[in-house]
DOVO-363335 format. One record per residue: residue in one letter; z, y, x of N, C-alpha, C in turn; residue number from 1. Coordinates in nm, 3 decimals, always signed. Example, Ala and Ser with C-alpha at 12.3 -4.5 7.8 and 13.67 -1.06 7.14 Angstrom:
residues 2
+------+---------+---------+---------+---------+---------+---------+---------+---------+---------+-----+
! rest !      nw !      nv !      nu !     caw !     cav !     cau !      cw !      cv !      cu !  nr !
+------+---------+---------+---------+---------+---------+---------+---------+---------+---------+-----+
!    a !  +0.780 !  -0.569 !  +1.319 !  +0.780 !  -0.450 !  +1.230 !  +0.780 !  -0.330 !  +1.320 !   1 !
!    s !  +0.708 !  -0.225 !  +1.285 !  +0.714 !  -0.106 !  +1.367 !  +0.787 !  +0.003 !  +1.290 !   2 !
+------+---------+---------+---------+---------+---------+---------+---------+---------+---------+-----+
end
This chain:
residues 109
+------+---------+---------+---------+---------+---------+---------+---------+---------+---------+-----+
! rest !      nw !      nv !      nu !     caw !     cav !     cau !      cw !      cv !      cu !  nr !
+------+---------+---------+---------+---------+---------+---------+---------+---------+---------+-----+
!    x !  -0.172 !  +0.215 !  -5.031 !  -0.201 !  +0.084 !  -5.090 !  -0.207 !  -0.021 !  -4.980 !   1 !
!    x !  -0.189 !  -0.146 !  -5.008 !  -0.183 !  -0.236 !  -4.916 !  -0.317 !  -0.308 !  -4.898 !   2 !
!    x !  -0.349 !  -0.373 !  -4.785 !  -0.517 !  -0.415 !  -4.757 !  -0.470 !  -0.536 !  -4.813 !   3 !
!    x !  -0.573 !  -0.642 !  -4.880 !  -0.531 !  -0.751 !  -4.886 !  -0.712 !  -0.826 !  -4.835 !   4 !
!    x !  -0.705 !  -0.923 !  -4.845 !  -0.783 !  -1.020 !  -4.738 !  -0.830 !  -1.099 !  -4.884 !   5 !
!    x !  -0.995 !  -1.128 !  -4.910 !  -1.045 !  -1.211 !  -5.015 !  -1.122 !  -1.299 !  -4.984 !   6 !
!    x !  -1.171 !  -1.414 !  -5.030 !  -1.275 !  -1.454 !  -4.995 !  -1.358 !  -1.498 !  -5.140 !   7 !
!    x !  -1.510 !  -1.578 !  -5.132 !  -1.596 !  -1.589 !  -5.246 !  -1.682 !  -1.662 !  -5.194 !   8 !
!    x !  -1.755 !  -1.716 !  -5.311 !  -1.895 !  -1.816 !  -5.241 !  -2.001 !  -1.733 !  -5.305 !   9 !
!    x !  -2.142 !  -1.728 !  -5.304 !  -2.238 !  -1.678 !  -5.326 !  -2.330 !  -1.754 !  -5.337 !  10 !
!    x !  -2.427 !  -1.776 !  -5.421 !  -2.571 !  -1.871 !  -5.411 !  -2.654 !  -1.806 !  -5.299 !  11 !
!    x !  -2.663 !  -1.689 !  -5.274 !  -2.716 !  -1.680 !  -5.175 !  -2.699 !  -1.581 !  -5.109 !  12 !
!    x !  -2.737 !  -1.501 !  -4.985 !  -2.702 !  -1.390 !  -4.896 !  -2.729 !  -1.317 !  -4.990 !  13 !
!    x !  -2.889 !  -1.237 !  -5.077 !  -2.879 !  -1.157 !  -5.130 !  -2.831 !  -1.137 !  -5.286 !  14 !
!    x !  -2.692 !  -1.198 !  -5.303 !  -2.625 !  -1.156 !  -5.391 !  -2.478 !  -1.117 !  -5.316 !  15 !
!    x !  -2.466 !  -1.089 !  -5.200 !  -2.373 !  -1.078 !  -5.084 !  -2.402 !  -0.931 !  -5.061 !  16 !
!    x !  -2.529 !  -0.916 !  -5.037 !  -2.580 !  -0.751 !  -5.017 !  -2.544 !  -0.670 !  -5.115 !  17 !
!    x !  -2.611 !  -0.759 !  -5.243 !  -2.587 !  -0.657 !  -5.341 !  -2.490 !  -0.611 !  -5.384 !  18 !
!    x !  -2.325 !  -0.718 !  -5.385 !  -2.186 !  -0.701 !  -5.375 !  -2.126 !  -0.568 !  -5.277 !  19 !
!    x !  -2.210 !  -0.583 !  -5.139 !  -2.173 !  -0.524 !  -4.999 !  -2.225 !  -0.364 !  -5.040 !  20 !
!    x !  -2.346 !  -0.354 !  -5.121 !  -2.423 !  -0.208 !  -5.151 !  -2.323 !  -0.134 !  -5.254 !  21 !
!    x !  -2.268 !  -0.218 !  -5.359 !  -2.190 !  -0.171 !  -5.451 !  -2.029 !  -0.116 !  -5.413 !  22 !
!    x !  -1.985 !  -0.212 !  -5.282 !  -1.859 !  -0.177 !  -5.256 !  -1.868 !  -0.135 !  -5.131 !  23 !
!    x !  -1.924 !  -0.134 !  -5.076 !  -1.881 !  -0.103 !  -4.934 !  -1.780 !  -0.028 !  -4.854 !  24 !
!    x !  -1.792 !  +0.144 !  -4.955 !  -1.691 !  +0.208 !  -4.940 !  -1.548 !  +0.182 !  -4.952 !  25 !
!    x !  -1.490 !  +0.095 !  -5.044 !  -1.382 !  +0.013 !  -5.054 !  -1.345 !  -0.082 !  -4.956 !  26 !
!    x !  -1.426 !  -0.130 !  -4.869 !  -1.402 !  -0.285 !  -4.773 !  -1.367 !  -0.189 !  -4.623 !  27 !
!    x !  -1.258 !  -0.264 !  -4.588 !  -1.207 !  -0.223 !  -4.402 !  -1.268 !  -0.299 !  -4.353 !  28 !
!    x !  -1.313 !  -0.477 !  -4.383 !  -1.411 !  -0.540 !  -4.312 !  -1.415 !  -0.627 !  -4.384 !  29 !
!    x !  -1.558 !  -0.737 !  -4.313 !  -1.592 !  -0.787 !  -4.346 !  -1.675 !  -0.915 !  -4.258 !  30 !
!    x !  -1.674 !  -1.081 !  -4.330 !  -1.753 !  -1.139 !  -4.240 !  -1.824 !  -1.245 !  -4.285 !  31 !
!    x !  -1.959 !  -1.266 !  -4.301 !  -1.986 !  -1.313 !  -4.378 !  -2.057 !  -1.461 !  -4.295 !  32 !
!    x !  -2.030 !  -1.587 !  -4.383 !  -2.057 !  -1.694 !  -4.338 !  -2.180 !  -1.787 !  -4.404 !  33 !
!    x !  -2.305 !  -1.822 !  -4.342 !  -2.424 !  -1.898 !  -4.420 !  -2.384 !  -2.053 !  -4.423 !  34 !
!    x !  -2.428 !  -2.084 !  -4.473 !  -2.402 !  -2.268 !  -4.460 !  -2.521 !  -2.297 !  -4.408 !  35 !
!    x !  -2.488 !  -2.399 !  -4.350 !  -2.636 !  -2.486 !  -4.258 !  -2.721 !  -2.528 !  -4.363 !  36 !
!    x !  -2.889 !  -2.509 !  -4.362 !  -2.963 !  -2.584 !  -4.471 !  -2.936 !  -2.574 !  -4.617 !  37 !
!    x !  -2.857 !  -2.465 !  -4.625 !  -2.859 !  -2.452 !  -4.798 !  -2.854 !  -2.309 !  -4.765 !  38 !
!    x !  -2.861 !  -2.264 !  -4.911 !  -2.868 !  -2.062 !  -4.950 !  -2.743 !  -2.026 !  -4.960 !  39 !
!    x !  -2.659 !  -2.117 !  -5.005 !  -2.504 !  -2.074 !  -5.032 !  -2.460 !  -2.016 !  -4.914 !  40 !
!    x !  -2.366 !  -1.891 !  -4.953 !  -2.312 !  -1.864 !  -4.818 !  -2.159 !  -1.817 !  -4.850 !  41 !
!    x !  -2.062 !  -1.777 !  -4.758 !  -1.901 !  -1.755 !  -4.821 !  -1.959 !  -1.589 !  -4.772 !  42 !
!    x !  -1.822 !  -1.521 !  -4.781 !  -1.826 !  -1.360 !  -4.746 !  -1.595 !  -1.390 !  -4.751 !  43 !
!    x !  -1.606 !  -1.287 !  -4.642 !  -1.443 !  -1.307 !  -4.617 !  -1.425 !  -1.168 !  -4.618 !  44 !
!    x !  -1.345 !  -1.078 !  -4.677 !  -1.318 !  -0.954 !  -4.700 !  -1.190 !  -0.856 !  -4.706 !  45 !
!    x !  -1.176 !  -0.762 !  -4.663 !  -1.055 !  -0.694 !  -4.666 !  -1.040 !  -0.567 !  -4.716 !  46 !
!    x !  -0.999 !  -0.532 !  -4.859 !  -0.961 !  -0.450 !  -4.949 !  -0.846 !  -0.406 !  -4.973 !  47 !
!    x !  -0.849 !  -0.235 !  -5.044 !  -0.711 !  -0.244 !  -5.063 !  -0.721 !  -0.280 !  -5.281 !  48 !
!    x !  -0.848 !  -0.317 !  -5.336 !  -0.903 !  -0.374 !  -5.414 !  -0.831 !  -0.471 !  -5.482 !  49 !
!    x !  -0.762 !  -0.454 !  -5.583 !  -0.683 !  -0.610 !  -5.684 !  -0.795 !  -0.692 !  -5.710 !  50 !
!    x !  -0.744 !  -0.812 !  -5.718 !  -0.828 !  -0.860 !  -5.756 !  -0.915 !  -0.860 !  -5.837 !  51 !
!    x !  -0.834 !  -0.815 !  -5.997 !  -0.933 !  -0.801 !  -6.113 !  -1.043 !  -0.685 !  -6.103 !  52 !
!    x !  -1.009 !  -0.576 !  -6.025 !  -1.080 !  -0.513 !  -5.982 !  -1.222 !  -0.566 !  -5.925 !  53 !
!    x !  -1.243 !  -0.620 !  -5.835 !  -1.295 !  -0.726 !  -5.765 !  -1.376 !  -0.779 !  -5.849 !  54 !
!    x !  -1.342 !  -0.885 !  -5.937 !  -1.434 !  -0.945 !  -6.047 !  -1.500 !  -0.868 !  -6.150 !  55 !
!    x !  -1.444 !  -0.758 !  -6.155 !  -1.520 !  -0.674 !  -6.264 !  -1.612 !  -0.593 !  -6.210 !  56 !
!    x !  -1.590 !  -0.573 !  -6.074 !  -1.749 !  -0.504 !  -5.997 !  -1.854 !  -0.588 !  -6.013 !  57 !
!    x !  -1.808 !  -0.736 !  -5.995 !  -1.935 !  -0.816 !  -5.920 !  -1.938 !  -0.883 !  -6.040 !  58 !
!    x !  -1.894 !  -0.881 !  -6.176 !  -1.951 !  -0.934 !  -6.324 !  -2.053 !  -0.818 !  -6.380 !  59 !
!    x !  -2.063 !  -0.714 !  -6.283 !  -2.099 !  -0.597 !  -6.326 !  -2.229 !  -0.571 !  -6.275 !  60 !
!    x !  -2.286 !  -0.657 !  -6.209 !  -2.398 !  -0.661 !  -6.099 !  -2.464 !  -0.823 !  -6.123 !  61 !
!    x !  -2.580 !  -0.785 !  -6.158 !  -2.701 !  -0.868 !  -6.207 !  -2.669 !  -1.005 !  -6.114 !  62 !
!    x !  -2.642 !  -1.166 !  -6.180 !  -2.609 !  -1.282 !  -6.114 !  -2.556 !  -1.263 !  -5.985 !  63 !
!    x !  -2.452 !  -1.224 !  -5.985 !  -2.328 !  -1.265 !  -5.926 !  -2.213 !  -1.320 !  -5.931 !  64 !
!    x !  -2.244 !  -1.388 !  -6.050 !  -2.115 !  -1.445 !  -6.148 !  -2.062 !  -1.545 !  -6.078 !  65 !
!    x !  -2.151 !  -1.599 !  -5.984 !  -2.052 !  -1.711 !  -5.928 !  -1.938 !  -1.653 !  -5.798 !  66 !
!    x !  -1.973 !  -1.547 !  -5.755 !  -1.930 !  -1.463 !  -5.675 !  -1.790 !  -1.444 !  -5.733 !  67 !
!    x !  -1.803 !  -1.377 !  -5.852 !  -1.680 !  -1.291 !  -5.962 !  -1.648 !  -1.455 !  -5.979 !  68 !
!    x !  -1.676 !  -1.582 !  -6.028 !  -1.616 !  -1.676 !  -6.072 !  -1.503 !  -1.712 !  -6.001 !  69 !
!    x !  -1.545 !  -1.712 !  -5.802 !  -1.478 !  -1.800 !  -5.692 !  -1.427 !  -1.711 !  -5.601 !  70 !
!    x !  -1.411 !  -1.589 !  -5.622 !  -1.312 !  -1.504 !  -5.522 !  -1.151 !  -1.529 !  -5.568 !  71 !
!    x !  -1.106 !  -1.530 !  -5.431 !  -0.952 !  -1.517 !  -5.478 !  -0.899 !  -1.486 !  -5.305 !  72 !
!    x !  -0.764 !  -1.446 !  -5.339 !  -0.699 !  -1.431 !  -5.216 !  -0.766 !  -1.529 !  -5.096 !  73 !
!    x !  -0.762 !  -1.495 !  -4.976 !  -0.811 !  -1.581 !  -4.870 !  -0.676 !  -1.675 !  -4.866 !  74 !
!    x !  -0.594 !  -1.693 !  -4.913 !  -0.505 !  -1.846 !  -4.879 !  -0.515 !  -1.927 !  -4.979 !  75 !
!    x !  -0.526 !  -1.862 !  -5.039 !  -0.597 !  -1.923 !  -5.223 !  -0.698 !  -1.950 !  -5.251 !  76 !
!    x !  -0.790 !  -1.967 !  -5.157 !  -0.926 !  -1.992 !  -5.196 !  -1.006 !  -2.159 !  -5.191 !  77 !
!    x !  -1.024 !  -2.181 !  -5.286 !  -1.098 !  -2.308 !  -5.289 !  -1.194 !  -2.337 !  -5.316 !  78 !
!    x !  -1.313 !  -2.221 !  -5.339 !  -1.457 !  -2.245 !  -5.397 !  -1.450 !  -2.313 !  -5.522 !  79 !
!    x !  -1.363 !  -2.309 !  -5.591 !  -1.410 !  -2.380 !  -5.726 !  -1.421 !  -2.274 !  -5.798 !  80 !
!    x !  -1.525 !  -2.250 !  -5.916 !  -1.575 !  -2.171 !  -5.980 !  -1.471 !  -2.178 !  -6.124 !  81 !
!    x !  -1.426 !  -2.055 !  -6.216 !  -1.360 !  -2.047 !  -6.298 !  -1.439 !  -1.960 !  -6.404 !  82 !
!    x !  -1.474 !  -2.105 !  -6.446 !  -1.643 !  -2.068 !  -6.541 !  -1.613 !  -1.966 !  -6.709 !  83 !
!    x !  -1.500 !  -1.980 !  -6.716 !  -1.413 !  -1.897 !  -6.833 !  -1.447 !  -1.694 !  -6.783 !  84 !
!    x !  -1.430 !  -1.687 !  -6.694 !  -1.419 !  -1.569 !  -6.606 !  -1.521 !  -1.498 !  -6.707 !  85 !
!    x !  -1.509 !  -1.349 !  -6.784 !  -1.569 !  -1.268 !  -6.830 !  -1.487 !  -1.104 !  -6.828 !  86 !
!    x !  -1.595 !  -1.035 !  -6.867 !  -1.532 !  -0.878 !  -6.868 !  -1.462 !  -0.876 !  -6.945 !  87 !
!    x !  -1.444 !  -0.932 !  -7.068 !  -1.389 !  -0.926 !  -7.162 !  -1.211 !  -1.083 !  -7.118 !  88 !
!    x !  -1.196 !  -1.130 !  -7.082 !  -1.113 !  -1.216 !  -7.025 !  -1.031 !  -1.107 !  -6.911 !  89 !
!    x !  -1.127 !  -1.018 !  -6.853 !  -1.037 !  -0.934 !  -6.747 !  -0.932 !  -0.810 !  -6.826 !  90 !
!    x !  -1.001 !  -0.799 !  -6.927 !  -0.949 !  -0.629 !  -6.998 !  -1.041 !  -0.546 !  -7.069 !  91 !
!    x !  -1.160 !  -0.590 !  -7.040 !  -1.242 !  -0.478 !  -7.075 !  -1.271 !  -0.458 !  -7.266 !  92 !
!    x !  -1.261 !  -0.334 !  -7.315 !  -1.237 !  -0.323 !  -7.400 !  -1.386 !  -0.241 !  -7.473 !  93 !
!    x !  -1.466 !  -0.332 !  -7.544 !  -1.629 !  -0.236 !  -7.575 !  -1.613 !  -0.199 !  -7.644 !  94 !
!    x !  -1.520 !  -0.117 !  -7.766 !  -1.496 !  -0.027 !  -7.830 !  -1.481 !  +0.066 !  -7.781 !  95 !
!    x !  -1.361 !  +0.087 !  -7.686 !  -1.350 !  +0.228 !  -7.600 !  -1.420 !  +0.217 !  -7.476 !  96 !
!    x !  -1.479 !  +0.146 !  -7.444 !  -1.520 !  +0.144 !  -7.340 !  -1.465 !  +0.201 !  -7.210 !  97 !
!    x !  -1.319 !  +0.097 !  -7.221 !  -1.236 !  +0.114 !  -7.098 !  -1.177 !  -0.011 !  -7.051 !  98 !
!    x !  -1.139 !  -0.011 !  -6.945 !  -1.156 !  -0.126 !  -6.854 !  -0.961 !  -0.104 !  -6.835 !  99 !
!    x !  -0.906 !  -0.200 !  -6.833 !  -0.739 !  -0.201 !  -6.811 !  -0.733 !  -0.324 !  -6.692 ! 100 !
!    x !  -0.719 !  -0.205 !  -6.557 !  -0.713 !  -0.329 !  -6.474 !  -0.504 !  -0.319 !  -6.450 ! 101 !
!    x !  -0.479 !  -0.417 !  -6.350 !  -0.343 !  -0.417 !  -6.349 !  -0.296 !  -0.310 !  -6.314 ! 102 !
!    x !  -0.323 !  -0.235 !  -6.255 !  -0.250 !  -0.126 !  -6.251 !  -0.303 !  +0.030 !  -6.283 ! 103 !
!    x !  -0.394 !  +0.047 !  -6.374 !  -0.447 !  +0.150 !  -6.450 !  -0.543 !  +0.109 !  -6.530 ! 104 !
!    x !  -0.591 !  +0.230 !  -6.584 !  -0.693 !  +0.219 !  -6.704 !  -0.859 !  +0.326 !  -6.700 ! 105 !
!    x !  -0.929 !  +0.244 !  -6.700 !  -1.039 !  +0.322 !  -6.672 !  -1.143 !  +0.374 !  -6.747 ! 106 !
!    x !  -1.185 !  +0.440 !  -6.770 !  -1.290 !  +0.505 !  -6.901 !  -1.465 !  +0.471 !  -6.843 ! 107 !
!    x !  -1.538 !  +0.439 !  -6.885 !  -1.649 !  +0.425 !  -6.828 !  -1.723 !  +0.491 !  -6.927 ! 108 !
!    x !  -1.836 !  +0.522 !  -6.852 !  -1.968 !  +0.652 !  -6.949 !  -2.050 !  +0.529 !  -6.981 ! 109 !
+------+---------+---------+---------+---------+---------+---------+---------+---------+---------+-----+
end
């Protein structure tokens, strides 16, 4: 699979951890940036992770939505939040309770 490079904004570091605890095993690296005088902070990342993949971890993990809202490729990234963004907008299907990301299909317990 190929690594690809992401970035995201966060309200604060510890919704960065909690992203970092959930994936870690997936990330080759990582670097994460605070802003001066505010909580917001970015996180810059390298996966071999699709994107939709990506948003459906961190829609999946207690307020991180702005996280899942504003990730996108690192050349693509503009911090604007894409407030539409849901599990159900990605694939996810609560009848079968399976998740159709772009390139497979996943069953969840």
């Amino acid at each position: 699979m190929e690594l690809k490079k992401y970035k995201l904004r966060a309200e604060c570091s510890n919704d960065v951890v909690n992203f970092l605890n959930n994936i870690h095993t997936q990330l080759h690296s990582f670097k994460f940036e605070r802003w001066k005088n505010l909580p917001d902070c970015q996180l810059i990342f390298s996966t071999e992770l699709a994107l939709d993949e990506i948003q459906y971890c961190l829609l999946d993990i207690e307020d991180c939505h702005v996280m899942a809202q504003t990730v996108q490729p690192y050349r693509l990234y503009t911090g604007n939040r894409n407030y539409e963004l849901t599990k159900k907008v990605l694939g996810y299907d609560e009848n079968n309770k399976t998740f159709n990301f772009s390139d497979k299909t996943i069953k969840l317990d």
